[in-house]
C-alpha positions, -999 to 999 in steps of 0.1 A, spaced: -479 -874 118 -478 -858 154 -476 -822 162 -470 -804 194 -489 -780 201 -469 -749 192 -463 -769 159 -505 -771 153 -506 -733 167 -482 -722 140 -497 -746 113 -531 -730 117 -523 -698 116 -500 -707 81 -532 -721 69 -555 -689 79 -530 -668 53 -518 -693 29 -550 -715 27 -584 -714 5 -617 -720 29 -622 -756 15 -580 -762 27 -585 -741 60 -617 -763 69 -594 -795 62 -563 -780 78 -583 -776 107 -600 -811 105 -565 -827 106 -551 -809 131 -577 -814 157 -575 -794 192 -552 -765 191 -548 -751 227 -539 -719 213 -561 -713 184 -569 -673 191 -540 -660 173 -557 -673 144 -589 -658 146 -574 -632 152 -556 -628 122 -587 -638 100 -603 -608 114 -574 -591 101 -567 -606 64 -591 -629 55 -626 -617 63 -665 -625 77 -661 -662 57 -629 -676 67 -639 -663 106 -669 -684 103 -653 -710 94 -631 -709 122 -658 -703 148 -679 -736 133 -646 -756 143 -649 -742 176 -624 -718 177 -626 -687 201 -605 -657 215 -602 -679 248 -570 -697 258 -558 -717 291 -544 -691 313 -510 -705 329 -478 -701 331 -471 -724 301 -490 -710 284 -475 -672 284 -439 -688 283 -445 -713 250 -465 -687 229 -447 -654 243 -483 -643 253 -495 -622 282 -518 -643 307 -534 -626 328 -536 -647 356 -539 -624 387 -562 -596 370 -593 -621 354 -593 -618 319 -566 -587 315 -545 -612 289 -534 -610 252 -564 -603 235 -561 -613 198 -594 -598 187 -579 -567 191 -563 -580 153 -595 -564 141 -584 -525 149 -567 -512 120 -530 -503 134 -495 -514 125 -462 -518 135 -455 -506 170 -491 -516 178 -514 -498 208 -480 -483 225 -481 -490 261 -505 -517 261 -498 -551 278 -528 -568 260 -512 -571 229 -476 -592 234 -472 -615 214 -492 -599 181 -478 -585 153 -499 -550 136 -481 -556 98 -497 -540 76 -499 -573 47 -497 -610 57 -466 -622 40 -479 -655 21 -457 -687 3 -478 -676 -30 -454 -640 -25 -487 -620 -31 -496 -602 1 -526 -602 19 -536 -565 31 -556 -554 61 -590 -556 53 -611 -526 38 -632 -508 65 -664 -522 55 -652 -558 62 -639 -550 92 -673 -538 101 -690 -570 89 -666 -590 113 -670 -567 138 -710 -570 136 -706 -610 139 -681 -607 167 -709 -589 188 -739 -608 178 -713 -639 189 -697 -626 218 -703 -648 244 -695 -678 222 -665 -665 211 -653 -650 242 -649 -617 227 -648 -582 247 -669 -557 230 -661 -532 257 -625 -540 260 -623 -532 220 -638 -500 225 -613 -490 252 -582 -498 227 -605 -486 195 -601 -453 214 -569 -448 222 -558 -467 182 -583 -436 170 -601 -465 151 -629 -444 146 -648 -474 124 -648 -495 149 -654 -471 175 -685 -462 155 -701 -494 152 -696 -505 189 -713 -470 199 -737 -477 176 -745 -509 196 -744 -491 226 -711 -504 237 -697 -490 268 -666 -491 289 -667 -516 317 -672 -505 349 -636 -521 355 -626 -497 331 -644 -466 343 -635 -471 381 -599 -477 378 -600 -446 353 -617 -425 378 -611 -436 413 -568 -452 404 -555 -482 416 -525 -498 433 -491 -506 419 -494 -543 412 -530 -536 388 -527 -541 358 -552 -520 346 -541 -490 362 -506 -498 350 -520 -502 315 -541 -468 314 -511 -449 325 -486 -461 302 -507 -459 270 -519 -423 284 -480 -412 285 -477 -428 255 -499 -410 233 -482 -386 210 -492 -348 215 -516 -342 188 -538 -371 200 -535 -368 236 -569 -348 238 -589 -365 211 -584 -398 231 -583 -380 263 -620 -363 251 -636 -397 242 -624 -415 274 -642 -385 294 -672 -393 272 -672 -429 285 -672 -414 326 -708 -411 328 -698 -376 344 -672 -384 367 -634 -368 364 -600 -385 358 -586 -397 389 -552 -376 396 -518 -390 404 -483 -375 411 -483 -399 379 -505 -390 359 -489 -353 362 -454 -370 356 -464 -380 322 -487 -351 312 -466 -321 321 -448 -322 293 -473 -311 269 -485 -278 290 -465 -261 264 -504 -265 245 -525 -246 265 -551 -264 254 -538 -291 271 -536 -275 299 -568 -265 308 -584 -301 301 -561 -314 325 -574 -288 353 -610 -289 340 -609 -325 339 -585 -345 365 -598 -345 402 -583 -312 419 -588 -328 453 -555 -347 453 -533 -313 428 -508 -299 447 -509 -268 431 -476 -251 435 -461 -285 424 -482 -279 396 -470 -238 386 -436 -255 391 -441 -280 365 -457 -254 341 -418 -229 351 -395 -262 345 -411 -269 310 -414 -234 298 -453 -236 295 -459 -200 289 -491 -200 271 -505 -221 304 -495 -198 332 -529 -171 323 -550 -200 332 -537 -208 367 -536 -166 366 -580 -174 358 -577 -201 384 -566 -174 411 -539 -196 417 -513 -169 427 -535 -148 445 -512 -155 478 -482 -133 480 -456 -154 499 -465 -185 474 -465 -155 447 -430 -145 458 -419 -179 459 -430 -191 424 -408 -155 415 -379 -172 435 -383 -208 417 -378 -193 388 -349 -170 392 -330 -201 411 -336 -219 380 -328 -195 354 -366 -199 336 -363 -160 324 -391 -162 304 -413 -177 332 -398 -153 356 -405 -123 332 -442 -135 334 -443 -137 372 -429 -104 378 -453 -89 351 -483 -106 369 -469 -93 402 -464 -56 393 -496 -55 372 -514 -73 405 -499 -64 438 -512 -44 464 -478 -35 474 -483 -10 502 -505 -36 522 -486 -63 516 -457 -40 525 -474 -29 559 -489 -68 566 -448 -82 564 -444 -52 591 -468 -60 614 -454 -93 611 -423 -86 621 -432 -64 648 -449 -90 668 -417 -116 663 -402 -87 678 -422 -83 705 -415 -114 724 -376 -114 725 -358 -98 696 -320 -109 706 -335 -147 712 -325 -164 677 -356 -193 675 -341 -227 690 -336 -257 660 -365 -277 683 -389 -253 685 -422 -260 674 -419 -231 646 -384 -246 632 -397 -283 629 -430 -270 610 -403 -260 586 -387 -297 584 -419 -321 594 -457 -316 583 -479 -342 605 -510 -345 617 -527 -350 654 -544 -385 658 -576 -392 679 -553 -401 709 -534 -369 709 -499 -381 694 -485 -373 662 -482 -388 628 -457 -373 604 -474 -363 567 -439 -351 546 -404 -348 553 -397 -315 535 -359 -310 546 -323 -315 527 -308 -332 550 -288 -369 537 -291 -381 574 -321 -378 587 -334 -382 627 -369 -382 630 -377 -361 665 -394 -378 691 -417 -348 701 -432 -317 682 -439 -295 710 -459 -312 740 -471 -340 713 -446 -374 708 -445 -387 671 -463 -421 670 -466 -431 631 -446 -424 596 -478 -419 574 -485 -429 544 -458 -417 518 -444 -399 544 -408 -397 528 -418 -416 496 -394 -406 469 -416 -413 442 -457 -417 437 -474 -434 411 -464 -470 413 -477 -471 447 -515 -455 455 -507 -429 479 -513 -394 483 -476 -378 485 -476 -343 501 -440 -332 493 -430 -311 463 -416 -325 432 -379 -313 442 -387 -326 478 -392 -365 462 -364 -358 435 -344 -350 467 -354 -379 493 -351 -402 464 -317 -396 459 -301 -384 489 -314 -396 516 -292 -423 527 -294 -428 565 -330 -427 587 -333 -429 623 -365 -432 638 -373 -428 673 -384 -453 703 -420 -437 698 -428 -452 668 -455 -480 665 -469 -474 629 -452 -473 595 -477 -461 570 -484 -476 538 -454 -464 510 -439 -444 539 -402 -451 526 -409 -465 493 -389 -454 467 -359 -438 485 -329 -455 461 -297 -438 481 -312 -453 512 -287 -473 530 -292 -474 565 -326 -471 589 -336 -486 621 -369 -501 631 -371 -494 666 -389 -517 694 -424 -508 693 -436 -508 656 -462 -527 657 -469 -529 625 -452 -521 587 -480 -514 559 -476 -523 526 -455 -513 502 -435 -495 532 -398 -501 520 -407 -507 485 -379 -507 455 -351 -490 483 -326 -500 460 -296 -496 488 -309 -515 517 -280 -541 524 -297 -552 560 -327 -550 578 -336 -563 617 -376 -563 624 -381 -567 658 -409 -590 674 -433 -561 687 -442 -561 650 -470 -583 642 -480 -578 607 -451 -573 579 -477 -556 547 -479 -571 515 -443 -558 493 -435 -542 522 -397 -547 510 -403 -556 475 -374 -552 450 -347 -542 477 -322 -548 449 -290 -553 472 -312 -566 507 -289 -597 515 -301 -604 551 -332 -601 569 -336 -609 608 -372 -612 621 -379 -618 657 -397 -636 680 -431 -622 683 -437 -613 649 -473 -631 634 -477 -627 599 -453 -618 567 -481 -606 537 -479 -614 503 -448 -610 480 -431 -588 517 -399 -594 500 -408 -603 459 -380 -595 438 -351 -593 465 -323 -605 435 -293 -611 461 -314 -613 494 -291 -646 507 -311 -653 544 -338 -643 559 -348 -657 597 -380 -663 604 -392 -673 642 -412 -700 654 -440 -669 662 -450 -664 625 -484 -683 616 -491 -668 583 -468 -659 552 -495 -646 527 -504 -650 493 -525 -637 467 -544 -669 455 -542 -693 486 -525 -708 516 -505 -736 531 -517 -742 568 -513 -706 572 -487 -699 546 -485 -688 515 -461 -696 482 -453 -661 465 -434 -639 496 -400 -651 484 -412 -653 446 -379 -635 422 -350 -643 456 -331 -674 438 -304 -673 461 -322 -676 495 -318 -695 527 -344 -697 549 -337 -700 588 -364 -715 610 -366 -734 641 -372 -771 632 -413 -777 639 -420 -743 628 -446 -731 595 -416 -717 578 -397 -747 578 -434 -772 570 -436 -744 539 -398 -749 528 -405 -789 529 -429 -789 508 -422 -759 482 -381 -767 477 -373 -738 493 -333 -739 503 -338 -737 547 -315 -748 573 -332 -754 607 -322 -731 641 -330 -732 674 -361 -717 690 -354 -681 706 -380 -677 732 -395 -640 728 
């Protein structure tokens, strides 16, 4: 009798519960190849034991598994395919967890963590005592490469499962992290990683009484270095500055470079950390009186009377009130002393630092840091004193941070804010640079120009703005970034002009409703992650089923459309 595939998957694994050794050895006789055989050494590492895992490995059986598309869809797996071996990984069967699994990881969809194998007999099989699992685990390492087994990956899950048999015997062996591991750990990475995406969400998944045991044997695996801090990674941590404890591994621990501090004390107000605000008191984190004051005014906007009781403690057991007293005088006095009737004009240099942070480039112009206003409509100036404004910078008015690897300098109510009230941008004719994440993030957004002159939009630049319903790139620009306009849920029409060169990879992934998008005869290259068709790629549209594409006939949009089904209708040429 034939099987498919999924029938000789399911058959073996039947047979790796149900079956004696002499009927498992048979069962796998008779069934022959079975593409995807791992779930069923995996489970013998769970139920069965060092014997029956032999067995299986004799017959040629190993974690490995084709990694396609097919593959994930028939058996419900996770492939993999763009981050190496980041996949399902059924050795992980071995670590002694149940139902609800490692939460937060992406390696183990598809597996089930019971805590007995149901079998036909109606006698279950139970997890296997701890010395088995160690006599498994021993023949897994001395077998690794055969086998296709991770001995480093197991020790990353074995610490955050607080497995601490397994964890054991792989330190024991001198098992450590990979350097994979250990750099995206340390030093972050982007959005689309799946790594970094995995360490986060298990990190913010962690309950609150194991955060720092798992948190204290990761650090043990840095060889020195510090966790790499995010907007985040403080997202999904400030909730538990309530323990103190906590608290100070974070800031003992975490990069400080990248804290925004006062974001930070504002975190520590909003969830009522008490017990944490003497350390940033040790950390002379108040020391400054206006940022003193202002912590004072947070809280008593917010009605945190218990933090605000603190602060005013601190203050009054702290303050040198006469000098700070004679210091806002002096102060005064020399606003005074220019023109006191003159109230300061809205474009004065001193009124915009209130509004804009930026930065001077090399070539004397200006490129904005943070929007820090209130404002729903929002005009970008085209000078800041004698200086024009070249470039939005990275994150400039990013709403959010985390998903894409940015350094965001606003405040936590400053993204809560441009996230979701912001809905109309207008830049000025002295832009040519849109930074990396500059708008990302911004889901009220509903309206912004992109004047004549950008010359170029970075990646991940209008990424996830949920409100964008049109968008007009004009031919001065000649590199759109990779997800520059990823998930732009209601985007329904793009117009690219002449001029423009290259569209990166997955520019507009996602776009549910995007219905046409016109692309000139100019652009030679529409990127992609794993290759390219005569300069154009097969994944920039990838997630937009209702598309049109509109290209002159001749042109590498319309060759790309021919040959990947894309729905196109040809135009004619616009000369630039």
């Amino acid at each position: 009798m034939e099987f498919t595939q999924e029938e000789k998957a399911a058959r073996l694994q039947w047979a790796v519960i149900n079956s004696s050794l002499e009927e498992l050895s048979k069962e796998c006789e008779e069934l022959g190849y079975v593409e995807m055989s791992a779930p069923a050494l995996g489970l013998a590492c769970r139920f069965r034991g060092l014997d029956a895992v032999k067995l299986l490995v004799e017959k040629g059986i190993s974690f490995g598994f084709p990694s396609t598309e097919e593959i994930e869809e028939k058996y419900r797996c996770y492939i993999g395919q763009k981050y190496a071996n980041y996949r399902t990984n059924y050795s992980l069967y071995l670590l002694k967890i149940f139902r609800g699994g490692l939460k937060g990881a992406c390696s183990v969809k598809g597996m089930k963590f019971t805590q007995n194998a149901k079998r036909d007999t109606g006698k279950p099989l139970p997890v296997l005592a701890d010395e088995e699992r160690v006599a498994v685990l021993e023949y897994l390492i001395q077998n690794q490469e055969k086998l296709a087994f991770q001995p480093e990956e197991m020790l990353f899950y074995a610490i955050y499962a607080k497995d601490t048999v397994i964890y054991e015997v792989l330190k024991k062996h001198g098992v450590t992290l990979s350097e994979r591991r250990i750099q995206t750990i340390t030093e972050g990475g982007i959005a689309t990683d799946g790594y970094w995406h995995e360490y986060g969400s298990m990190t913010g998944k962690l309950a609150d009484e194991d955060y720092l045991e798992v948190m204290q044997r990761l650090a043990a695996e840095l060889d020195g270095k510090l966790f790499y801090y995010t907007e985040k990674m403080l997202d999904i941590t400030r909730n538990r500055f309530h323990d103190s404890r906590i608290f100070e591994y974070f800031l003992a621990h975490f990069r400080q470079d990248k804290m925004k501090k006062y974001q930070i004390i504002r975190s520590l107000i909003d969830e009522g950390a008490l017990d944490a605000l003497p350390v940033i008191e040790r950390e002379g984190w108040l020391q400054a009186p206006h940022k003193r004051d202002e912590m004072i005014e947070y809280a008593s906007q917010n009605k945190k009377t218990e933090a605000l009781a603190w602060l005013l403690d601190y203050k009054n057991r702290t303050a040198d009130f006469a000098a700070e007293q004679e210091k806002a005088e002096k102060k005064m006095m020399r606003g005074l002393s220019g023109n006191p009737s003159r109230m300061p004009s809205p474009d004065s240099v001193a009124e915009l630092k209130k509004i804009w942070s930026y930065k001077k480039q090399d070539d004397g112009t200006l490129v904005i840091t943070n929007y820090k206003g209130t404002d729903r409509e929002v005009t970008v100036p085209e000078r800041i004193g004698k200086s024009i404004v070249t470039a939005i910078g990275k994150g400039a008015f990013a709403g959010a941070s985390g998903r894409v690897d940015i350094t965001i300098y606003a405040t936590w109510e400053q993204m809560k804010h441009r996230q979701r009230k912001v809905t109309k941008i207008t830049l000025p004719q002295t832009i040519r640079h849109i930074g990396k994440g500059a708008f990302s993030e911004l889901w009220a957004l509903k309206e912004i120009n992109i004047p004549e002159g950008v010359e170029e939009i970075d990646e991940y630049a209008f990424f996830v703005c949920s409100f964008l319903k049109d968008i007009t790139i004009p031919g001065t620009v000649k590199k759109i970034g990779n997800y520059a306009f990823a998930r732009c849920d209601t985007l329904e029409k793009v117009q690219i002009c002449e001029g423009v060169l290259e569209i990166g990879e997955r520019a507009f992934r996602d776009c549910g409703v995007l219905k046409e998008i016109h692309i000139p005869k100019s652009v030679e290259r529409l990127m992609t992650a794993t290759k390219q068709y005569s300069g154009i790629g097969n994944e920039v549209f990838s997630g937009c089923p209702e598309l049109t594409v509109y290209c002159p006939a001749g042109s590498m949009a319309e060759a790309y459309c021919k040959e990947k089904g894309f729905r196109f209708l040809t135009v004619p040429c616009v000369e630039k």
